[in-house]
N, CA, C and O atoms as CSV, one atom per row, in Angstrom:
chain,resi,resn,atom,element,x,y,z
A,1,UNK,N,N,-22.072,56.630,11.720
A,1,UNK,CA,C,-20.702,56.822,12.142
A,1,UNK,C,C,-19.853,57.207,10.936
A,1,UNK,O,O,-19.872,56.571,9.882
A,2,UNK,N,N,-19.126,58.260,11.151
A,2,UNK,CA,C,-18.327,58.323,10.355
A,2,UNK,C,C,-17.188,57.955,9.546
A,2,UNK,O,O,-16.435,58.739,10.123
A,3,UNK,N,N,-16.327,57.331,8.563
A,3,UNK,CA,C,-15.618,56.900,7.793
A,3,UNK,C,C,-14.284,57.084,8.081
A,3,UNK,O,O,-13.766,58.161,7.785
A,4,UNK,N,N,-13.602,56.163,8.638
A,4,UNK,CA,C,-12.205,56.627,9.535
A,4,UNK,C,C,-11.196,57.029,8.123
A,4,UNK,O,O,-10.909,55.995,7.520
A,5,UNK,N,N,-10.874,57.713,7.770
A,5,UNK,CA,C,-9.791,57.974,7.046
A,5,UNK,C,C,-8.233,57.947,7.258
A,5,UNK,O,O,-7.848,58.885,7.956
A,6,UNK,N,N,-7.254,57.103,6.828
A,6,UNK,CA,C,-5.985,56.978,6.892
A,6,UNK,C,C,-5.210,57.103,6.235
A,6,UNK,O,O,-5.674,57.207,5.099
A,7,UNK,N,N,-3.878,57.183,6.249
A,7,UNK,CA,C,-3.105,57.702,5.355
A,7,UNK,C,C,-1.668,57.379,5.380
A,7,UNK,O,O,-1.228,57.569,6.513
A,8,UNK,N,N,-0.773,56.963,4.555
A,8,UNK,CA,C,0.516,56.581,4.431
A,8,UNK,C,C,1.107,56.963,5.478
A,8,UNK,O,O,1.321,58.161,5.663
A,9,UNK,N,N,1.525,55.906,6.465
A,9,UNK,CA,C,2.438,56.210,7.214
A,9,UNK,C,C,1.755,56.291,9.174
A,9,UNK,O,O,2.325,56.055,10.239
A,10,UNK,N,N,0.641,56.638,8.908
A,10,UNK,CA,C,-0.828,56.300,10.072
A,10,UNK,C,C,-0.089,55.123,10.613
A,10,UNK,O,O,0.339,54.208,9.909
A,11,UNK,N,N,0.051,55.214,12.081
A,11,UNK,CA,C,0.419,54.232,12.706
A,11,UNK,C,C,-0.654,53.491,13.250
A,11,UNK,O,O,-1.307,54.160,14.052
A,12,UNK,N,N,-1.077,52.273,13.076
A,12,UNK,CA,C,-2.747,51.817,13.236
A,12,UNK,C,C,-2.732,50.448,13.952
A,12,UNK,O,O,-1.577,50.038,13.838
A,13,UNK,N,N,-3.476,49.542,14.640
A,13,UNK,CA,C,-3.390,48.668,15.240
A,13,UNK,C,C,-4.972,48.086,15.119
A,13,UNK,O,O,-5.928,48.826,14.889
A,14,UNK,N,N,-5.067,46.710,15.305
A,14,UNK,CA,C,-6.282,46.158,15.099
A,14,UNK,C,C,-6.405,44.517,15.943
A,14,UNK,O,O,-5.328,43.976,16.194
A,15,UNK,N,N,-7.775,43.738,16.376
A,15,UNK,CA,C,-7.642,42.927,17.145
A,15,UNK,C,C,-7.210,42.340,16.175
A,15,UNK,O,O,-7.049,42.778,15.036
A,16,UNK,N,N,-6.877,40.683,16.840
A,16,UNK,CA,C,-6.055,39.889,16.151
A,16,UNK,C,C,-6.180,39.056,17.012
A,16,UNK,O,O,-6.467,39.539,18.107
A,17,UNK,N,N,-5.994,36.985,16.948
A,17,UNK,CA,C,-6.204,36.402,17.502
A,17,UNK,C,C,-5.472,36.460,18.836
A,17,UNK,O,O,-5.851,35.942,19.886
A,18,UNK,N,N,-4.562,37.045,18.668
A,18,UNK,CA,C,-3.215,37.373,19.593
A,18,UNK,C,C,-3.440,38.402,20.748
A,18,UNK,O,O,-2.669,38.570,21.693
A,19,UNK,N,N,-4.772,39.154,20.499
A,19,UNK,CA,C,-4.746,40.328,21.276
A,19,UNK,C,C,-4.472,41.561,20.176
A,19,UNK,O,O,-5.216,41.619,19.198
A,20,UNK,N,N,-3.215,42.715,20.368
A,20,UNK,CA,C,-3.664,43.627,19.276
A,20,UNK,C,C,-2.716,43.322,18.526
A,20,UNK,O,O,-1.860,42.471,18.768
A,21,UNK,N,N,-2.815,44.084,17.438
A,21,UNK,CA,C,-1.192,43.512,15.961
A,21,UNK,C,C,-1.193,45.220,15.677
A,21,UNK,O,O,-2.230,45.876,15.570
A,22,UNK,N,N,0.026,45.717,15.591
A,22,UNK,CA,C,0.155,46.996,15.149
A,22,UNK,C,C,0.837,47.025,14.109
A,22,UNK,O,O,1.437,45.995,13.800
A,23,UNK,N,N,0.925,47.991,13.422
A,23,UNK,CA,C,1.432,48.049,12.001
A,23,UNK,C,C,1.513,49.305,11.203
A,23,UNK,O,O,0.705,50.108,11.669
A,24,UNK,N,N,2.151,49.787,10.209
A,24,UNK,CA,C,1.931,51.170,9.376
A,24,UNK,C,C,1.037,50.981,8.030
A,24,UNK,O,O,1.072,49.949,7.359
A,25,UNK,N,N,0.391,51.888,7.784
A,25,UNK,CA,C,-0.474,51.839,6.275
A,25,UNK,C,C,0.347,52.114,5.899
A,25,UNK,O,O,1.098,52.942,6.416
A,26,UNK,N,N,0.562,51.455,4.706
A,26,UNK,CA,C,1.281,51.903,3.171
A,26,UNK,C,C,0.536,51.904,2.120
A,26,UNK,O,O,1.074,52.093,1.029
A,27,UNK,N,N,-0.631,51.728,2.192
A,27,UNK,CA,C,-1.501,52.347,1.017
A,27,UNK,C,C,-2.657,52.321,1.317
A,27,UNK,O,O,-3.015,51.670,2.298
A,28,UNK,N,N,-3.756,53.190,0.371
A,28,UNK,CA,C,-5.281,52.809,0.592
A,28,UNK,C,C,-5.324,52.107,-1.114
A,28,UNK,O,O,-5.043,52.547,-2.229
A,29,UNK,N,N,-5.937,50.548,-0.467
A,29,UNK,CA,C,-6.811,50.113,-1.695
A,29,UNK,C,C,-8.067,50.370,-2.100
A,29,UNK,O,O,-9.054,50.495,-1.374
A,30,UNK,N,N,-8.004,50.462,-3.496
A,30,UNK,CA,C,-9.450,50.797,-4.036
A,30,UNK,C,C,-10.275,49.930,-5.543
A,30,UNK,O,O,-11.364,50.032,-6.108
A,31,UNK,N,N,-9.060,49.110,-5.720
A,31,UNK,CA,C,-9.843,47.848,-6.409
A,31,UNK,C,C,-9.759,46.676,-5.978
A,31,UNK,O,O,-9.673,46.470,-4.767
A,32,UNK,N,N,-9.767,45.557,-6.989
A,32,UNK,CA,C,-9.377,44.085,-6.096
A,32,UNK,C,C,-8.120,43.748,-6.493
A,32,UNK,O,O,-7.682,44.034,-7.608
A,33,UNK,N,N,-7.531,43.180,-5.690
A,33,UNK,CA,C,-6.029,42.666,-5.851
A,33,UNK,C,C,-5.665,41.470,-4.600
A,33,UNK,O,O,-6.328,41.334,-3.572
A,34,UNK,N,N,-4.943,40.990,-4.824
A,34,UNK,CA,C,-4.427,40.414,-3.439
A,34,UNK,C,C,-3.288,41.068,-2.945
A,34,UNK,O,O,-2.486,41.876,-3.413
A,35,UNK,N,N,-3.488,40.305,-1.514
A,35,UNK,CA,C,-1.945,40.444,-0.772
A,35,UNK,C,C,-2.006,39.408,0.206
A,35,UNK,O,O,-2.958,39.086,0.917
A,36,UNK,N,N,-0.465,38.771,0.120
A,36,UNK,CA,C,0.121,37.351,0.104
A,36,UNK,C,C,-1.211,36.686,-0.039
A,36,UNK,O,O,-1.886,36.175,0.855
A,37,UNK,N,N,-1.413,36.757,-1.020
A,37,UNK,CA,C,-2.144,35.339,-1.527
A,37,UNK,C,C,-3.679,35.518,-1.608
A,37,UNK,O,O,-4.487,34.997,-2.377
A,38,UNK,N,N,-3.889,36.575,-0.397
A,38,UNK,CA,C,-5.214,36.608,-0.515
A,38,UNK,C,C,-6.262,37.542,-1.513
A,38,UNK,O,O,-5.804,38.562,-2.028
A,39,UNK,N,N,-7.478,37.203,-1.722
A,39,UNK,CA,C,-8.167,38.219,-2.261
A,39,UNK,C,C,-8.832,39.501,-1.303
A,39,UNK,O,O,-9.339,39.455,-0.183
A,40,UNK,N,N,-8.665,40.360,-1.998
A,40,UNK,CA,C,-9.019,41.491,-1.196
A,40,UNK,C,C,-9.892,42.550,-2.282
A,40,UNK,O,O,-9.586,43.171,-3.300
A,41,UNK,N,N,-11.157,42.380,-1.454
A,41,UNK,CA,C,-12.594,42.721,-2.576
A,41,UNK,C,C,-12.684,44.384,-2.389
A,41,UNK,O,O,-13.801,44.835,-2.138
A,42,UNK,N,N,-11.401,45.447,-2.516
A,42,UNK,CA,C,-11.358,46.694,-2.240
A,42,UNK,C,C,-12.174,47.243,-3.042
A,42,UNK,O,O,-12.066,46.640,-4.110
A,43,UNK,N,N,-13.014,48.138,-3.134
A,43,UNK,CA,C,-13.605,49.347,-4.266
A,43,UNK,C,C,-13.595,50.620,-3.938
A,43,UNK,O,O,-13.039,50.864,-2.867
A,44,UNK,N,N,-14.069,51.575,-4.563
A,44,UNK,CA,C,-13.919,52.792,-4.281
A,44,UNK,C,C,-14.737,53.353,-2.965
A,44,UNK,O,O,-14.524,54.308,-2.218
A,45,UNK,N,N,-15.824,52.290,-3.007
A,45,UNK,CA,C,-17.147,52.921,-2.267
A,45,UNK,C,C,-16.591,51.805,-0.866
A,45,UNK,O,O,-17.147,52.217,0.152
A,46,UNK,N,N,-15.977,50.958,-0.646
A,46,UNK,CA,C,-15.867,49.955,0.280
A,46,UNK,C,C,-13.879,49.956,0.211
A,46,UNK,O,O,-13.446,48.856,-0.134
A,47,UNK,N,N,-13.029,50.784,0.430
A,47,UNK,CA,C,-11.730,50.705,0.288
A,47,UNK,C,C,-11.236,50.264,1.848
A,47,UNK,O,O,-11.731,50.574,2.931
A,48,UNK,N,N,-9.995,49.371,1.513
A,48,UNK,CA,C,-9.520,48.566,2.623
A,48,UNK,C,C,-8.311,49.541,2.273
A,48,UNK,O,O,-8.273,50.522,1.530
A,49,UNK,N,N,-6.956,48.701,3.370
A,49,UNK,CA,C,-5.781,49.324,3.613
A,49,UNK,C,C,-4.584,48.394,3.613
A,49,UNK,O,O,-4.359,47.399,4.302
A,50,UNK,N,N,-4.035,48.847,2.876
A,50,UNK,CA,C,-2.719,47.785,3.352
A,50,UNK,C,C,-1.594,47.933,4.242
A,50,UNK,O,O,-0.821,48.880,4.095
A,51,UNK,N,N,-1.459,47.199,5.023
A,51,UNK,CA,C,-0.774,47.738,6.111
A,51,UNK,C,C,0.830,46.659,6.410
A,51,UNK,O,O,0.995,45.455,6.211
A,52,UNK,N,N,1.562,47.460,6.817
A,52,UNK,CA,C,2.935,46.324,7.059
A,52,UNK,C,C,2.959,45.958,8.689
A,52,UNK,O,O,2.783,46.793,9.577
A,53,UNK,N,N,3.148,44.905,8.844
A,53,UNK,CA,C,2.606,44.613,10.796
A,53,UNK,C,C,3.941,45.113,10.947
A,53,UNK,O,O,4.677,45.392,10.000
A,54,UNK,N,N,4.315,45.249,12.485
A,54,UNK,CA,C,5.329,45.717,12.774
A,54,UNK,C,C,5.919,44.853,13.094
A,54,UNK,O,O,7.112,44.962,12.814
A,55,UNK,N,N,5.459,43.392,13.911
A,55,UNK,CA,C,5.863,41.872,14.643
A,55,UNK,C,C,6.739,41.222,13.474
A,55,UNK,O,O,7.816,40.670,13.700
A,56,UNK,N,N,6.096,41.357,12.033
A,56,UNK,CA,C,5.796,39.727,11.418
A,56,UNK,C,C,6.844,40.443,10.245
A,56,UNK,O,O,7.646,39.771,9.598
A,57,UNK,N,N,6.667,42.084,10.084
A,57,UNK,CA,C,7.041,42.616,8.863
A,57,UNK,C,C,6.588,42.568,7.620
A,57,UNK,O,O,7.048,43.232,6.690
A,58,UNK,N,N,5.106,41.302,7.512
A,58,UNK,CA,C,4.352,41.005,5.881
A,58,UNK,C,C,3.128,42.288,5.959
A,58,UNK,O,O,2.936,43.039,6.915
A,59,UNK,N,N,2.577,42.272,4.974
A,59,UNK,CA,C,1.684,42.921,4.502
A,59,UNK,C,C,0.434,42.379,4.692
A,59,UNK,O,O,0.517,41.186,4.398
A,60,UNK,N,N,-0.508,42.617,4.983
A,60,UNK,CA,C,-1.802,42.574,5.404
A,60,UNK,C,C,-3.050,43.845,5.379
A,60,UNK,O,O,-2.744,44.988,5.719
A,61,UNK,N,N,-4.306,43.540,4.991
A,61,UNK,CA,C,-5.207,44.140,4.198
A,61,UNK,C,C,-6.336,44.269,5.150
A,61,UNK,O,O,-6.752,43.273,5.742
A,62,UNK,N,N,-6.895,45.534,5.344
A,62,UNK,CA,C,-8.201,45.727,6.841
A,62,UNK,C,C,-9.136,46.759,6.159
A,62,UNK,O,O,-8.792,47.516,5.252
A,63,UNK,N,N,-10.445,46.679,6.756
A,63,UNK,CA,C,-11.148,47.602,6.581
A,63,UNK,C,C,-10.861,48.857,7.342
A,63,UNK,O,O,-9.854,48.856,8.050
A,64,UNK,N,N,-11.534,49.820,7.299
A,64,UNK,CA,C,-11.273,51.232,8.168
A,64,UNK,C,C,-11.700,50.582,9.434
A,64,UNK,O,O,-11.070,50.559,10.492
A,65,UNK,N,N,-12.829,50.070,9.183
A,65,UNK,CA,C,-13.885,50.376,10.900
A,65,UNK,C,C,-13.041,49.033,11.697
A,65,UNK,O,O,-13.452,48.624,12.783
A,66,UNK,N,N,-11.993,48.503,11.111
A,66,UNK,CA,C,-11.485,47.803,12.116
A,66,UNK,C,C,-10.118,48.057,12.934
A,66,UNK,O,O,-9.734,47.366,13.878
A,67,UNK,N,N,-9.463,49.168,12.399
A,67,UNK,CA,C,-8.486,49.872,12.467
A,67,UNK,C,C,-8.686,50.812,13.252
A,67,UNK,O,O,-9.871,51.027,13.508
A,68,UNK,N,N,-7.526,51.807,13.991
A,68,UNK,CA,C,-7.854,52.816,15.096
A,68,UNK,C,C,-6.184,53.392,15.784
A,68,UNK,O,O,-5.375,52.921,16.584
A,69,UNK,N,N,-6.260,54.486,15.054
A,69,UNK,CA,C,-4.575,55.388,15.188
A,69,UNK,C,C,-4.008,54.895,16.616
A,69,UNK,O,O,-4.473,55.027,17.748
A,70,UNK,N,N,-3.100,54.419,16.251
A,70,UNK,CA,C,-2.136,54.966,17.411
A,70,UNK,C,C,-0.884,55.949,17.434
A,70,UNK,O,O,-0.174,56.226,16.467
A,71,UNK,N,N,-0.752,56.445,18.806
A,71,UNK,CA,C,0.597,57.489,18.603
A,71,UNK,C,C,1.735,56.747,18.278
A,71,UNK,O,O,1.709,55.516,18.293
A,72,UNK,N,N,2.756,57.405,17.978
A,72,UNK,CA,C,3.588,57.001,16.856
A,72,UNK,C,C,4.648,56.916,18.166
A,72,UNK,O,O,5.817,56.569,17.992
């Protein structure tokens, strides 16, 4: 399967205990860093995303293959 690619501003949504959580990418990570608090094991070959929810307004960190565009 192929490698979902996203990009600043990608309107994206993902499960969540809640059912779905939607949100905008604001960046692709590609090393390790956190966000709020957490560690987030990004690399070049394995890059996550950081995304702002739209509900909550914090920042939060996903892989591609768990993510999936929505229209804007």
């Amino acid at each position: 399967m192929a490698e979902m690619e996203f990009r600043r501003g990608d309107h994206v949504s993902w499960a969540s205990h809640s059912g779905r959580a939607y949100g905008v990418v604001r960046e692709k990570l590609t090393e390790r860093t956190h966000v709020r608090g957490h560690a987030v094991n990004a690399s070049p070959e394995a890059p996550q995303y950081r995304i702002r929810n739209d509900d909550s307004g914090r920042d939060v960190a996903h892989r591609p293959e768990v993510l999936r565009h929505e229209p804007k």
